[in-house]
N, C-alpha and C positions, 0 to 999 in steps of 0.2 A: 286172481279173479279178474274176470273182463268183464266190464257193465256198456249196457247199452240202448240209449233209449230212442222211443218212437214218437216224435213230436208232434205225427198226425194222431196218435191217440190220447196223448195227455188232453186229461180237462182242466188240469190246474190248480187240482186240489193244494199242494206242498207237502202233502204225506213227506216227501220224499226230502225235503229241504229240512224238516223238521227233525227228520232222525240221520240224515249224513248229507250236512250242510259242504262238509269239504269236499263231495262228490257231486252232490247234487244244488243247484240253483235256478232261477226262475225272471223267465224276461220281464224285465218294467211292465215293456208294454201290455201282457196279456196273461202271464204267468205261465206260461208254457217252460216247460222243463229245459233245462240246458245242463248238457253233464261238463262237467269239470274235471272230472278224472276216469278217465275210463281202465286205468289198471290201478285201483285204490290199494296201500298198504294192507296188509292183512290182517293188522288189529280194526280195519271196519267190514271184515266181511259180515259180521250178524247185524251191523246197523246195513249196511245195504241189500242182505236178504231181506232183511226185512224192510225196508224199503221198498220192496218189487213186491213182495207179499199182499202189503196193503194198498199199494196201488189201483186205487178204482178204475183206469183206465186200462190196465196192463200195460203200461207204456215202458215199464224196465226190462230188460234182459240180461242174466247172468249165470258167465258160464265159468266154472271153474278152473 
């Protein structure tokens, strides 16, 4: 899996910190997304689909 995110659309919510913190984390300053792994082991693919899923900004991408 390849994840991929777009920092001019995150709003900041942490949907995304909350369900694949090893992947995904969030600037001090403003909580904007910062990926941490963009080729996640595959025991997190259904926490980072779903990740992307609920994303209120669309700001994930993932392609298998």
């Amino acid at each position: 899996m390849k994840v991929s995110v777009d920092q001019d659309k995150c709003i900041g919510s942490g949907q995304c910190v909350m369900l694949a913190a090893a992947v995904f984390d969030q600037r001090d300053e403003d909580g904007i997304v910062v990926l941490r792994d963009a080729n996640p082991p595959s025991d997190l693919d259904d926490d980072v689909s779903e990740a992307a899923q609920v994303c209120p900004g669309l700001a994930i991408s993932v392609e298998d």
